[in-house]
GUFI-322103 format. One record per residue: x, y, z of N, C-alpha, C in turn; residue in three letters. Coordinates in steps of 0.02 Angstrom, whole numbers, plus 50000, padded with zeros to 5 digits. Example, Ala and Ser with C-alpha at 12.3 -4.5 7.8 and 13.67 -1.06 7.14 Angstrom:
506604971650390506154977550390506604983550390Ala 506424988850354506844994750357506455000250394Ser 
This chain:
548104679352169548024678252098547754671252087Unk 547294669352051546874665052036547194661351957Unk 547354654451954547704652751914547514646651891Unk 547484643851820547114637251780547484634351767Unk 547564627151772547844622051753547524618151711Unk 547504618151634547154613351610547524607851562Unk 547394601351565547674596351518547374594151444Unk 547694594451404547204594951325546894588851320Unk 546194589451299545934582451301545564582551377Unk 545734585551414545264583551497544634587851491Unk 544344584651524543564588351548543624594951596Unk 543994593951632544294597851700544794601251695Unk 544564606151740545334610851751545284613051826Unk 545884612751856546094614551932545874620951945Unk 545874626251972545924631452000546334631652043Unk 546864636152053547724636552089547594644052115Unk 547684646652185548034653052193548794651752209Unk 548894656152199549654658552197549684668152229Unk 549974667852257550144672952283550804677552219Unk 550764685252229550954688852181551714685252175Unk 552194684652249552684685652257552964678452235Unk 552514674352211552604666952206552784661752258Unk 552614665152331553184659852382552554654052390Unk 551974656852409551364651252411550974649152352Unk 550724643152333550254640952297549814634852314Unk 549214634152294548824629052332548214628752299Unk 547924623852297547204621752246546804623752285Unk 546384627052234545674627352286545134622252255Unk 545034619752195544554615652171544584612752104Unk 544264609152079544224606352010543524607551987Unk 543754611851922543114610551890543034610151815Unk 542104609351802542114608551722542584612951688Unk 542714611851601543024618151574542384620651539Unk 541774620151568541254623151539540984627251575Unk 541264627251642541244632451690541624638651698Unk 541484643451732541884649351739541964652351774Unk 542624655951815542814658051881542924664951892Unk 542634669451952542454674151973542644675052028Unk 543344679752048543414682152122542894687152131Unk 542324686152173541884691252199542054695952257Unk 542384694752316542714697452358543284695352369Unk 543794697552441544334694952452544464689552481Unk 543824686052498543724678952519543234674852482Unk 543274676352433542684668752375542594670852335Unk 542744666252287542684663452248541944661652193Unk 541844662852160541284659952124541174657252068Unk 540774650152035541224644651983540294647851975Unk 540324648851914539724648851867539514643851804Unk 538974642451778538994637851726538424634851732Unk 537814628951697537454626951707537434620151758Unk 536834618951787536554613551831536534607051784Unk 536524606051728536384601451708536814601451629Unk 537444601051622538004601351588537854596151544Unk 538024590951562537864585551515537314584051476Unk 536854587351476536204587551417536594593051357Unk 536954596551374537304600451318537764598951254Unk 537594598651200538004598351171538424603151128Unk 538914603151118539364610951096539444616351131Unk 539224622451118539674628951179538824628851212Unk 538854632451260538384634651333538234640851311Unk 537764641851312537454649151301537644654251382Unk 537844660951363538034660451415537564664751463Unk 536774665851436536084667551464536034659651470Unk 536144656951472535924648751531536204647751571Unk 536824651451605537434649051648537084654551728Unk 537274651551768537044653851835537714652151919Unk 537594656151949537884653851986537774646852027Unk 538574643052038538354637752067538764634552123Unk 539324635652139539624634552192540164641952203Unk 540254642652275540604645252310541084644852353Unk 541584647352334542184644552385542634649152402Unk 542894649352481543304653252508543984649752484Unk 544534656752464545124650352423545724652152456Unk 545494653552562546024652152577545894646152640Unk 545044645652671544994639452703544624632652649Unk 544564637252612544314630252545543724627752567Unk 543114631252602542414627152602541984630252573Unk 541754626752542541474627952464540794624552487Unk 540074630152454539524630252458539354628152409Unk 538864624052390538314620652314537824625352349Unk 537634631252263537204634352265536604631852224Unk 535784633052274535374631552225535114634652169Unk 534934632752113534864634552032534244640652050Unk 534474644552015533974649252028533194648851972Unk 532854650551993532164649251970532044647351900Unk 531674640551866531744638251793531544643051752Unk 532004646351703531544648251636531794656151643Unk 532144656151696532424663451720533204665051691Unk 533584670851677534344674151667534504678151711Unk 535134672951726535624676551795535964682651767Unk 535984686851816536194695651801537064694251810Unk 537214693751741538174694551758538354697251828Unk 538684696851844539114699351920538824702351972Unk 537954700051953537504702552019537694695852073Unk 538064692752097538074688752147538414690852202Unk 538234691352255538634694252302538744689452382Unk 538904690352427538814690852501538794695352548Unk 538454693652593538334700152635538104697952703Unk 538374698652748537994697152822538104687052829Unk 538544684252809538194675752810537714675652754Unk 537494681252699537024677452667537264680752587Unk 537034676852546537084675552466536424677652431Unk 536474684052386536104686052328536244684352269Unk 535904686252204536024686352169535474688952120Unk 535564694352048534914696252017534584692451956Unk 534194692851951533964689151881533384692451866Unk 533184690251813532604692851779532364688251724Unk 531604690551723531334685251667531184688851620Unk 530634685651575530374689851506529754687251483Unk 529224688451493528594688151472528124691151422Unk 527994689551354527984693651310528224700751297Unk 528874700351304529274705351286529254710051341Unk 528954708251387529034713151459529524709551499Unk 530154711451508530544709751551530504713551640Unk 530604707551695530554711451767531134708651796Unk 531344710651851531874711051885531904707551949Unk 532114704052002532114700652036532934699152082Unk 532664700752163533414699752198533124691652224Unk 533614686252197533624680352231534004678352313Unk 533694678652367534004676352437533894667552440Unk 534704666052428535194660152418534814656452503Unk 534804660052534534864658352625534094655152640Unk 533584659552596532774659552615532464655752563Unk 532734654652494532594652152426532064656552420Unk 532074661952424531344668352429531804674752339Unk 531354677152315531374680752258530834687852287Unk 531434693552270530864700152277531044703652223Unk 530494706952190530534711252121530694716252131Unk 531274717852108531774727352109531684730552054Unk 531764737252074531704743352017531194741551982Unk 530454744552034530074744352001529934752851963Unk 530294757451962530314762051923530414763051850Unk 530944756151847531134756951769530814754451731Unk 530944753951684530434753551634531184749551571Unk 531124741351590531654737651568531384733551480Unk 531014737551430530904736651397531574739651343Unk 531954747451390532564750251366533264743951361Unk 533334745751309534094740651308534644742851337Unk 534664750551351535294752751362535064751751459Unk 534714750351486534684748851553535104744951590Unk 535524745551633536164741151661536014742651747Unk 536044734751769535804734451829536564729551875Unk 536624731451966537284726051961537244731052053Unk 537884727352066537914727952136538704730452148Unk 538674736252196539364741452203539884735252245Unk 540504735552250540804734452297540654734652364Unk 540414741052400540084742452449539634737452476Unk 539284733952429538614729652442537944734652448Unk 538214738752392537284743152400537304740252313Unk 536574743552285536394742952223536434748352167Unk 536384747052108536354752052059536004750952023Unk 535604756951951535454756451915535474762751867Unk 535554758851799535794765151740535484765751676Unk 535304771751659535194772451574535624775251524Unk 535814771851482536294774851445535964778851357Unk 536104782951367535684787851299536304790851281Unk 536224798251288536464805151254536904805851336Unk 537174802051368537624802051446537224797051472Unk 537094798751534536994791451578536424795651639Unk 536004792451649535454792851713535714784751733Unk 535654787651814536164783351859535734783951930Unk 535724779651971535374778352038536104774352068Unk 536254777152124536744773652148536744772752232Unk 537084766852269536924765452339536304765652356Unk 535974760852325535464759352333535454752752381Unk 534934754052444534864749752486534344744552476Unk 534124737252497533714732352468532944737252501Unk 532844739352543532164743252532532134747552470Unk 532584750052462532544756852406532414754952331Unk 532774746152329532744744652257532054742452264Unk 531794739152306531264735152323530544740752302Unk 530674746152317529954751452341529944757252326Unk 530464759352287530414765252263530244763952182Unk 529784771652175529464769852105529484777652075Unk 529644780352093529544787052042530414787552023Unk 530074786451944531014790051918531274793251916Unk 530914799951950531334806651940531734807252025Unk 531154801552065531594803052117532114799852144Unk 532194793852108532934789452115533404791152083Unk 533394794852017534024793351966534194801251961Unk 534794799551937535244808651940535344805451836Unk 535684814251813535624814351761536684815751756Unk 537054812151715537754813751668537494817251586Unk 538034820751576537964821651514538844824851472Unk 538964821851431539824824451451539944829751383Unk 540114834851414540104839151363540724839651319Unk 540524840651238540954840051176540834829851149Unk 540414829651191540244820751169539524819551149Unk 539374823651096538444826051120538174817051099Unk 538554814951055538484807551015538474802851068Unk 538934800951102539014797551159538604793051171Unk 538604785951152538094781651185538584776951247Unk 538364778051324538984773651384538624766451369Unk 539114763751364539044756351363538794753551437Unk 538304749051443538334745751510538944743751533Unk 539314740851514539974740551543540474744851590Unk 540184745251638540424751251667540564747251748Unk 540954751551773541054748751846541094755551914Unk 540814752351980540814760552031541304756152063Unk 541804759252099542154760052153542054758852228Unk 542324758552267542354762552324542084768552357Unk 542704773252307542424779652328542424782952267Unk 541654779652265541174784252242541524786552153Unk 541774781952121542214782452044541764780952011Unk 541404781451958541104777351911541454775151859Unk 541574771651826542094768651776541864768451690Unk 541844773851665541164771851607541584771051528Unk 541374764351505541644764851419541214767751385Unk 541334769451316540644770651277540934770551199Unk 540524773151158540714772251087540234777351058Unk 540714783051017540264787450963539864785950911Unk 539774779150904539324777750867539324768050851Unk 539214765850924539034758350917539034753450844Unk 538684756950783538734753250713539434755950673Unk 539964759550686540684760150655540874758450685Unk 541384751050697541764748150733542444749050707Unk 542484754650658543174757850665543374763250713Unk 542864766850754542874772750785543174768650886Unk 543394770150907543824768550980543274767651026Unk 543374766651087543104764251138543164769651191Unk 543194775751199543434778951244543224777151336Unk 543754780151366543554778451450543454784751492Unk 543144784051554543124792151582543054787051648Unk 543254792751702543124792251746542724798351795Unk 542144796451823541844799351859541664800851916Unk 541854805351967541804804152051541044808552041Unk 540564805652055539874806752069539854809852131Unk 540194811852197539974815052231540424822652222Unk 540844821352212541364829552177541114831052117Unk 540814827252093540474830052014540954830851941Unk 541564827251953542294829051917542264821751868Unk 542184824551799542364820051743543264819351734Unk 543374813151737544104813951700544204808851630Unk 544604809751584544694807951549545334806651545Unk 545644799251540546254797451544546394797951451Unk 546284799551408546414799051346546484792651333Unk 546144787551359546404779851346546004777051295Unk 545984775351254545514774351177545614767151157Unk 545004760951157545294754351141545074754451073Unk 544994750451029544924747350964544124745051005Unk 543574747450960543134744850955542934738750988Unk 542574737051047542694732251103542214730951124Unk 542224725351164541744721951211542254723551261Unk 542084727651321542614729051369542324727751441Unk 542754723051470542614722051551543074725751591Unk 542654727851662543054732851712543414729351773Unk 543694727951782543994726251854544454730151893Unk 544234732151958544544737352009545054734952033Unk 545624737352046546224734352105545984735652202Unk 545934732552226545584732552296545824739352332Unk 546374743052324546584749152343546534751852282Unk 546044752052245545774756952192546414760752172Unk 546934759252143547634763652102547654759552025Unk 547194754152025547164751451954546524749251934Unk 546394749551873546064747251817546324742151756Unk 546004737451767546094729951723545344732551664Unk 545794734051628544834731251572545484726951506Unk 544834722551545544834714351476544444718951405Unk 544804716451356544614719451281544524713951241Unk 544154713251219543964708351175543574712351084Unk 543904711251050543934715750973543384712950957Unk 542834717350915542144715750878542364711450832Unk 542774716550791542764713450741543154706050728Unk 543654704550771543774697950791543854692150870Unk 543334691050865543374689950930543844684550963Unk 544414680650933544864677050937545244682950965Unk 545254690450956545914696350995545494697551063Unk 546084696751096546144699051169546434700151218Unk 546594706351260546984706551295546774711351371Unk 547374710851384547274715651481547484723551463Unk 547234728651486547634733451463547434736851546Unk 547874735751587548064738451665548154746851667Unk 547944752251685547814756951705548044760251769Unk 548424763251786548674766751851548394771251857Unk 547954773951907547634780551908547794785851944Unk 548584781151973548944788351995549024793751949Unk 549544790251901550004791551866549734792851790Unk 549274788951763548954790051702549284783351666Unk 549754779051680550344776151644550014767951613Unk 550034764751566549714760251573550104753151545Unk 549814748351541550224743651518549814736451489Unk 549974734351422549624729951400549874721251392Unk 549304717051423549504710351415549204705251368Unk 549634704751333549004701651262549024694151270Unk 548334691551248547974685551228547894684951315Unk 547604687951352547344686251431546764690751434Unk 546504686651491545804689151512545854689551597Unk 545634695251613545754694551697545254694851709Unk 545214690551768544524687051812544534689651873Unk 545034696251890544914701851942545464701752003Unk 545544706252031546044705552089545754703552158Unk 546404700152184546224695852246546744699152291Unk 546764699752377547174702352429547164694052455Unk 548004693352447548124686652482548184688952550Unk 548094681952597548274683152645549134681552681Unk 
């Protein structure tokens, strides 16, 4: 468990793990409070935020923030990552590791034509992905599985989905009918899936959505989807109109989605998910930044 220490009035705040059972605790780093922390795997850590902080004045946009250091937070050696290409937006939670080496996605925008791009941290080299889609769509959601393969999604009337996608496949495949599979959930004909969505392990897709995006009185519903059994489930779990984040438990038996209310965005809370059991449990005014396996 990943834990903040901050003093009112300081620039800085610690970063602490602590183990569930409370017997260990130990710093892993100090940083801005304009920065922001990301367990990416079960060994690192990732502090996001801009290269050049102090030209800022007031809040950080958070299409300017990029990844920038890395740190393992149980031997504590921590990598300075370089800024990824000027004039460019880092892909939320596309940062990964894999093999000794560090990705991450971004994309630019050139008169209203937006393209796609995998950054290699190791080579300072950029290659353009999914060249099939056609990212002029808003409902397009792009990001990287647990596994360390790739994805990509359209969200309409259900969801067209490409999944385990390997860096040749994102790299060079171009016909859309032959990458992407088609969802469609029946008695939901309205259904628009939110990008917000998360895959698994094995093979779960995690999808929010909303019957109609402009009534922010109408719920947030959740489903879960095993894409290779073909089996929709529906936990009946319904939030208040949301900005909703997914986070997996590493033996996949839980679901963390962070909720954050439209209509006020000062509300927020954890609402934890058992997927044994169906059973759930809510932690208000917190935001979880994901589960960690101590050692």
């Amino acid at each position: 468990m990943a834990i903040f220490y901050w003093q009112k009035g300081s620039l800085t705040e610690s970063i602490w793990i602590r183990t569930i059972e409370g017997k260990k605790l130990w710093k892993a780093a100090d940083i801005s409070v304009g920065q922001r922390v990301f367990w990416v795997s079960d060994n690192e850590i990732l502090v996001t935020g801009v290269p050049n902080e102090t030209d800022y004045e007031g809040r950080i946009r958070e299409e300017d923030t990029m990844p920038l250091i890395s740190i393992d937070p149980f031997t504590l050696i921590t990598h300075i990552l370089s800024p990824l290409p000027a004039g460019t937006i880092y892909v939320p939670n596309s940062y990964h590791s894999e093999d000794g080496n560090s990705y991450a996605m971004y994309y630019n925008q050139d008169n209203q034509k937006k393209a796609y791009f995998l950054y290699d941290y190791t080579k300072g080299t950029s290659t353009p992905i999914f060249p099939w889609i056609d990212f002029s769509d808003p409902t397009i959601g792009v990001g990287i599985r647990p596994n360390g393969l790739y994805y990509v999604a359209s969200y309409k009337s259900g969801v067209d989905f490409a999944l385990d996608l390997n860096f040749d496949e994102i790299a060079h495949i171009n016909g859309y009918n032959e990458a992407m599979k088609h969802l469609s959930i029946g008695g939901a004909h309205n259904l628009i899936i939110s990008p917000m969505f998360s895959l698994t392990k094995s093979n779960i897709l995690i999808l929010t959505g909303a019957n109609d995006l402009s009534d922010n009185q109408k719920p947030t519903p959740i489903y879960l989807y095993d894409y290779e059994a073909n089996i929709l489930k529906d936990y009946c779990l319904e939030l208040v109109q949301s900005s909703v984040s997914v986070d997996v438990s590493p033996d996949e038996q839980f679901v963390a989605f962070t909720v954050v209310e439209f209509l006020d965005r000062d509300v927020y809370y954890i609402v934890i998910l058992n997927l044994n059991t169906g059973h759930y449990s809510v932690i208000e005014n917190m935001k979880a930044i994901g589960f960690g396996v101590a050692q």
